[in-house]
Residue frames as a rotation matrix with the C-alpha (Angstrom) as fourth column:
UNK 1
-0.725 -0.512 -0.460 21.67
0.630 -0.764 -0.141 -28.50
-0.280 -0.392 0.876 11.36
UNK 2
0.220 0.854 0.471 19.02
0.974 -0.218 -0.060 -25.72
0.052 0.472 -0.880 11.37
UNK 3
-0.721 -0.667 0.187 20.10
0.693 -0.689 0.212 -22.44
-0.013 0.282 0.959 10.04
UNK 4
0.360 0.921 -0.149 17.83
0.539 -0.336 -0.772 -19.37
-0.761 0.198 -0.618 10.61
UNK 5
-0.227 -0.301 0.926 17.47
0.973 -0.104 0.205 -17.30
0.035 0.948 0.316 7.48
UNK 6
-0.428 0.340 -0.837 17.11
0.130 -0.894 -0.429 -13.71
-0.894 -0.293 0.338 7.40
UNK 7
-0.300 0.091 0.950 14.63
0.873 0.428 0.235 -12.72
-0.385 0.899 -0.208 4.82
UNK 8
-0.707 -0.355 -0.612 15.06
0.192 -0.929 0.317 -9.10
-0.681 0.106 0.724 3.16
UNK 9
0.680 0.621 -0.388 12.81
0.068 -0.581 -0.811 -7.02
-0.730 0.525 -0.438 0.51
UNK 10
0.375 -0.575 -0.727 16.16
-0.796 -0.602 0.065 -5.93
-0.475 0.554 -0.684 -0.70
UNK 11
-0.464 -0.689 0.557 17.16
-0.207 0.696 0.687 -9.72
-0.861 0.204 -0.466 -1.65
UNK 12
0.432 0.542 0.721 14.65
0.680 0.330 -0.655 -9.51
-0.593 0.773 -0.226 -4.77
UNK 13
-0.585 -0.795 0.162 16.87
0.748 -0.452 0.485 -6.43
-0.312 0.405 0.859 -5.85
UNK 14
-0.336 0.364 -0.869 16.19
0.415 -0.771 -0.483 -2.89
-0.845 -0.523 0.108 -6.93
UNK 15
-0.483 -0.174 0.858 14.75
0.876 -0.121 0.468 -0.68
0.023 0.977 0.211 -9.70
UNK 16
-0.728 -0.255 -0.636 14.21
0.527 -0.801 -0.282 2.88
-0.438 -0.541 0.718 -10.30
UNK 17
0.311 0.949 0.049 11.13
0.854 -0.256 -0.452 5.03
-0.416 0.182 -0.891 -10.22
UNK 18
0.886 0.428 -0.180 11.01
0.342 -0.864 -0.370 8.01
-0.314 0.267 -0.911 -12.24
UNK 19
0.546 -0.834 0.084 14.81
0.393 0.166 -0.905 7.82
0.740 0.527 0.418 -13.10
UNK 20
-0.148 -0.312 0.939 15.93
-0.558 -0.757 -0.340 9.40
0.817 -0.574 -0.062 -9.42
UNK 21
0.253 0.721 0.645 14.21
-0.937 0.017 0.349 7.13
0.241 -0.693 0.680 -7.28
UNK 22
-0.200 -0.322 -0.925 15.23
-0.387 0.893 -0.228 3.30
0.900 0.313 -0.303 -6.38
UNK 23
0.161 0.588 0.793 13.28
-0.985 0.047 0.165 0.85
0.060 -0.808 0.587 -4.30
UNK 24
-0.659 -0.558 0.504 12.83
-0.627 0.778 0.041 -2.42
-0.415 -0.289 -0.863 -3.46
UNK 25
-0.786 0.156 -0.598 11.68
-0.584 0.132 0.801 -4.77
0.204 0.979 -0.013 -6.10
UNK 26
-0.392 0.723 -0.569 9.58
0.638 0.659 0.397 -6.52
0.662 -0.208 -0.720 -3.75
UNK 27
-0.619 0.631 0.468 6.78
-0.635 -0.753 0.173 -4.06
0.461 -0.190 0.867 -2.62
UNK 28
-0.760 0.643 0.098 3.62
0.241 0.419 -0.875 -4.18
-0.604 -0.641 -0.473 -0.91
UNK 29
-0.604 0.679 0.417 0.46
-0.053 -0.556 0.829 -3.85
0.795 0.479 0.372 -2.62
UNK 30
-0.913 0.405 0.053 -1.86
-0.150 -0.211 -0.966 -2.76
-0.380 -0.890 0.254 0.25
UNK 31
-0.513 0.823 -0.244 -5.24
-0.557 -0.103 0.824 -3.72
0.653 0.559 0.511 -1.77
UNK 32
-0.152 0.440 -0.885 -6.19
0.449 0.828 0.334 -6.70
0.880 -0.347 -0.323 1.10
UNK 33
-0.873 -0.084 -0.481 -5.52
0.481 0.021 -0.876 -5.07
0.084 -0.996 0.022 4.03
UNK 34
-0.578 0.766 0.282 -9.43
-0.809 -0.583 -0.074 -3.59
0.108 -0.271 0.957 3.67
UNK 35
-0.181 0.727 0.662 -12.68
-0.770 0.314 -0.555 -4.95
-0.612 -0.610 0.503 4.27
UNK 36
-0.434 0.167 0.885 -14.24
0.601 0.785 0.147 -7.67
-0.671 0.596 -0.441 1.74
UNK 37
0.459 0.324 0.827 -14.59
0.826 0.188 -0.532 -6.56
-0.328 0.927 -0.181 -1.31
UNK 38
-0.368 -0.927 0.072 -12.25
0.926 -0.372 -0.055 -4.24
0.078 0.047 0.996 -1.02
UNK 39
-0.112 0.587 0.802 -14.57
0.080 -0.799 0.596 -2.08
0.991 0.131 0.042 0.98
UNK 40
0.647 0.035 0.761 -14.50
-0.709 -0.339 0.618 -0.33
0.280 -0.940 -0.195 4.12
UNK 41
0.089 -0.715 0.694 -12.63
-0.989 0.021 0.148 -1.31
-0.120 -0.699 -0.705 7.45
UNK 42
-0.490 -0.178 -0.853 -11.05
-0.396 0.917 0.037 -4.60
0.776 0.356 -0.520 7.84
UNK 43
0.561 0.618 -0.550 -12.44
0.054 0.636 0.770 -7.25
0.826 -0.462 0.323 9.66
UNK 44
0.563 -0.326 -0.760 -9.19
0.741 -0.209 0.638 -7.11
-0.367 -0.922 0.124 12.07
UNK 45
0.941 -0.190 0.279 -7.97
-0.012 -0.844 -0.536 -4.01
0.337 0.501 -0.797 12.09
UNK 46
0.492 -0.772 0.402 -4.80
-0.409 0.203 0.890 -5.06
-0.769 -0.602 -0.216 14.58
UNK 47
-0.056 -0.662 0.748 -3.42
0.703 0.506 0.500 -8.11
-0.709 0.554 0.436 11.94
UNK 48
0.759 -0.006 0.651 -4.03
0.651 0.010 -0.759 -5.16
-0.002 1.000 0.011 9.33
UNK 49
0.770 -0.631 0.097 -1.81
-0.636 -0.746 0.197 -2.59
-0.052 -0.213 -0.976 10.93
UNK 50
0.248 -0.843 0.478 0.75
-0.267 0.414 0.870 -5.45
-0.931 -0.343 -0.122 11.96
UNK 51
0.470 -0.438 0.766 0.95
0.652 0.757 0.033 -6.67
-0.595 0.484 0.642 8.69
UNK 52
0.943 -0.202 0.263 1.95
0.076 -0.640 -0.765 -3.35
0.323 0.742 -0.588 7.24
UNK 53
0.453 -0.812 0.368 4.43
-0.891 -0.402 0.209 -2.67
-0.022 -0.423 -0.906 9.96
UNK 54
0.574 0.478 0.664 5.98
-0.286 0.878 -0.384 -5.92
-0.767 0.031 0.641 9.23
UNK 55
0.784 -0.259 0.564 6.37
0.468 -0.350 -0.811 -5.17
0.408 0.900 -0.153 5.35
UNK 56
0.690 -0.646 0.327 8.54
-0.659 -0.748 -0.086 -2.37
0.300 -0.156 -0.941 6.82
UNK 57
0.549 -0.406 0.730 10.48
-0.620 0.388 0.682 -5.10
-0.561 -0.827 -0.038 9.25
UNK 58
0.367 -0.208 0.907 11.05
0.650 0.754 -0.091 -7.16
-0.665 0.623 0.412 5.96
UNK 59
-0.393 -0.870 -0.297 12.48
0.235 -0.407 0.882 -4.29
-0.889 0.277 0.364 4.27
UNK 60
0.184 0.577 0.796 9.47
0.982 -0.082 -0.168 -3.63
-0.032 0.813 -0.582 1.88
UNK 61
-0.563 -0.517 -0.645 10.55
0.511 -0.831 0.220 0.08
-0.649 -0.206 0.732 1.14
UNK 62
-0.776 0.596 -0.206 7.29
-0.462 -0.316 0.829 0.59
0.429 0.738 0.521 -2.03
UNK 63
-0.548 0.807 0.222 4.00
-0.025 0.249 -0.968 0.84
-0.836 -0.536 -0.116 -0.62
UNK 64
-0.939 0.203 0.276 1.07
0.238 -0.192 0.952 0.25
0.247 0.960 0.132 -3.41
UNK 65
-0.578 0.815 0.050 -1.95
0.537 0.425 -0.729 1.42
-0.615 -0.394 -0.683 -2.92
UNK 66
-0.712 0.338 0.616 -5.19
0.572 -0.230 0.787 3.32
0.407 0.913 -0.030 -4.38
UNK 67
-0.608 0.672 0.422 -7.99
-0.794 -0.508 -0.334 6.07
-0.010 -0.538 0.843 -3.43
UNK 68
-0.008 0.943 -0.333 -10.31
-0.857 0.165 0.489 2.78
0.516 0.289 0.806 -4.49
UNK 69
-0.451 -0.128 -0.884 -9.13
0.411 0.849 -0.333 0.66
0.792 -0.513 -0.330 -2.03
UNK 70
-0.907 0.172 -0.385 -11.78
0.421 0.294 -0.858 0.71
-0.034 -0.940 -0.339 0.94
UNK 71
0.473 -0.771 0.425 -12.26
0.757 0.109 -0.645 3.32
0.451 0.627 0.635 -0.31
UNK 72
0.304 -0.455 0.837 -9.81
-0.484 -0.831 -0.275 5.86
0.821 -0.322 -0.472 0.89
UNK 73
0.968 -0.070 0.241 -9.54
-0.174 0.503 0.847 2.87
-0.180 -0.861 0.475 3.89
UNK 74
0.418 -0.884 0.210 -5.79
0.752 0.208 -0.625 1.86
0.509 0.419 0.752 2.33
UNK 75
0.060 -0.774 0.630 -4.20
0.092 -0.624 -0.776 5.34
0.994 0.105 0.034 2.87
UNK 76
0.411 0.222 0.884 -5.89
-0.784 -0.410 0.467 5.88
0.466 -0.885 0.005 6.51
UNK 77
0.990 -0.090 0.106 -4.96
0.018 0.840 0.543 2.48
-0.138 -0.536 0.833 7.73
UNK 78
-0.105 -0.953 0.285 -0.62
0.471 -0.300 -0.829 2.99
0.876 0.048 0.480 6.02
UNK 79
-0.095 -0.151 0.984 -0.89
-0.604 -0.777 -0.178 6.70
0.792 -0.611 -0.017 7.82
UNK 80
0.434 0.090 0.896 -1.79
-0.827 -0.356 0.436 5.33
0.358 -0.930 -0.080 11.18
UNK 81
0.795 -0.597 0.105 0.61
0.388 0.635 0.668 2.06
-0.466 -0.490 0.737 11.42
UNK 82
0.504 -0.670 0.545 3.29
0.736 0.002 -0.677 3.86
0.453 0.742 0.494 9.44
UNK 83
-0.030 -0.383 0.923 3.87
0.249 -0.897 -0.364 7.39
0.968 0.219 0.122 10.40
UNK 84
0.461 -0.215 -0.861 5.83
-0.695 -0.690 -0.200 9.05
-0.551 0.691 -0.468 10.94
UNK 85
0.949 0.190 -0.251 7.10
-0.312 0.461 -0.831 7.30
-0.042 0.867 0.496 7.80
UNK 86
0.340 -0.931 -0.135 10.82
0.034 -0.132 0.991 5.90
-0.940 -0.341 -0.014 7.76
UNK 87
0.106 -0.661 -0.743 13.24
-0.461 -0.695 0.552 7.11
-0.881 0.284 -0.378 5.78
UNK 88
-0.942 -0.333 0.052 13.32
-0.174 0.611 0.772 5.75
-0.289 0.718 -0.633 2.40
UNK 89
-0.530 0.629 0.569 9.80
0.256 0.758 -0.599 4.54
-0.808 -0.172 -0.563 2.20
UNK 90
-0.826 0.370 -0.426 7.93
-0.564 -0.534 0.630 5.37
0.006 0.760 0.649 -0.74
UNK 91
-0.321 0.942 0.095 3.87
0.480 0.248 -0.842 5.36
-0.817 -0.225 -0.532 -0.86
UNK 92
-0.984 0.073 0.165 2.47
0.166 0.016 0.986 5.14
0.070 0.997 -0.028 -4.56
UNK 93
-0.080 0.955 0.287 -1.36
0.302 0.297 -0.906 5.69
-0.950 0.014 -0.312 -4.57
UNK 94
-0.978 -0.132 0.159 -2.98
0.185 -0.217 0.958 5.94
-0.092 0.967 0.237 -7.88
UNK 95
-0.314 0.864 -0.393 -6.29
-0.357 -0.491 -0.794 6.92
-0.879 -0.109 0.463 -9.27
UNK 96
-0.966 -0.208 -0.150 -8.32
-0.244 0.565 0.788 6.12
-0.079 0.799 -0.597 -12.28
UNK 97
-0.407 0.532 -0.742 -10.91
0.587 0.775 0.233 3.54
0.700 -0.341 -0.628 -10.46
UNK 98
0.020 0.618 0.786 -14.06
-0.978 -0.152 0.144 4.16
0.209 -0.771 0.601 -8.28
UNK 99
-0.890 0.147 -0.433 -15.70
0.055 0.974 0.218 1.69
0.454 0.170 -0.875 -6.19
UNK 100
-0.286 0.762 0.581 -19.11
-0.646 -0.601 0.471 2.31
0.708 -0.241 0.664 -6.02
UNK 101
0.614 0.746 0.258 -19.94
-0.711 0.381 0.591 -0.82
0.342 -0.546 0.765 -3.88
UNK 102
0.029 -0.987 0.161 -18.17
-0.676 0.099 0.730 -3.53
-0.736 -0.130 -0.664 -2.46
UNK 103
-0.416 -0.559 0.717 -16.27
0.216 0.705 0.675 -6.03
-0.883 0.436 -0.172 -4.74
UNK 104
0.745 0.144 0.651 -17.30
0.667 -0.183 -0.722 -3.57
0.016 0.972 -0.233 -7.85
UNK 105
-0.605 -0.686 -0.404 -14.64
0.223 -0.633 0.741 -1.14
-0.765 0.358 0.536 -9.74
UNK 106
0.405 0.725 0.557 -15.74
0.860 -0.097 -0.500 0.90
-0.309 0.682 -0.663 -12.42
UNK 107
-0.127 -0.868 0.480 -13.71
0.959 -0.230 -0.163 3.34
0.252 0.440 0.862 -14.29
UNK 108
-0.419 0.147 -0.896 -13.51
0.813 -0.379 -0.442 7.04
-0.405 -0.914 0.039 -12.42
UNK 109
0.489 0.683 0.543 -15.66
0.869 -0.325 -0.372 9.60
-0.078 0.654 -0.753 -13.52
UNK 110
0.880 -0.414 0.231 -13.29
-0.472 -0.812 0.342 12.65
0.046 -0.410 -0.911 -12.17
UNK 111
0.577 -0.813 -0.073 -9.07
0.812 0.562 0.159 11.56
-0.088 -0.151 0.985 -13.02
UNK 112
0.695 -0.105 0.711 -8.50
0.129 -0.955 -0.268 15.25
0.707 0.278 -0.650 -13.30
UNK 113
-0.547 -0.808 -0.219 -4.79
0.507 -0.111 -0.855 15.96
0.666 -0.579 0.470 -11.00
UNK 114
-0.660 -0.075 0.748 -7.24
-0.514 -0.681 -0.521 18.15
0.548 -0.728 0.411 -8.36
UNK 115
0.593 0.756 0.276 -9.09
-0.768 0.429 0.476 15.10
0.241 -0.494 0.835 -7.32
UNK 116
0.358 -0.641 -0.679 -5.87
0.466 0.753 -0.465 13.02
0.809 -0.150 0.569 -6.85
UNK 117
-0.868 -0.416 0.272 -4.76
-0.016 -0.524 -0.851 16.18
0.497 -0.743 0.448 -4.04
UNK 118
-0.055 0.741 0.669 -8.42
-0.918 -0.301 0.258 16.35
0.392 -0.600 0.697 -2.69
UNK 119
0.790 0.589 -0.167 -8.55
-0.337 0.646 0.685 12.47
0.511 -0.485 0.709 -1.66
């Protein structure tokens, strides 16, 4: 007998951001969906959009991601298979990290809160 299975985000269960907030324990981090070394565009930009929208279809409701992914390639690539954004979703981006080149990281020189609104 072959049963299909539905498989959910929400079946890893929830936990709550910031004491107000409550997602699904099983997130995306969005660090692959750039080029190699986690720089610039991907190679396919199509399987990277599909694979976000996707995440959503599977009930991934926590997006991770970072200004040093691509960089800045992460948010632009979410924004244009995502949005407008559905309800619930929640997009984390953090800061911290440069990447001056690909497959380098190097701690950011600027973590000051008006360079987290400027990128």
């Amino acid at each position: 007998m072959n049963k299909e299975q539905t498989i959910s985000a929400a079946a890893a269960g929830t936990f709550t951001i910031g004491g107000d907030l409550t997602v699904n324990r099983m997130g995306y981090g969005a660090m692959r969906i750039t080029g190699q070394g986690v720089w610039g565009p991907p190679a396919d930009k199509a399987a990277s959009l599909a694979t976000l929208r996707h995440a959503i279809e599977l009930g991934v409701n926590l997006i991770d991601t970072a200004d040093s992914y691509g960089p800045g390639t992460s948010e632009e690539l979410i924004a244009e298979a995502l949005h407008p954004y559905p309800a619930g979703l929640v997009i984390a981006t953090k800061g911290g990290w440069e990447r001056p080149g690909p497959g380098r990281i190097m701690p950011a020189r600027n973590i000051l809160p008006k360079h987290s609104r400027e990128v």
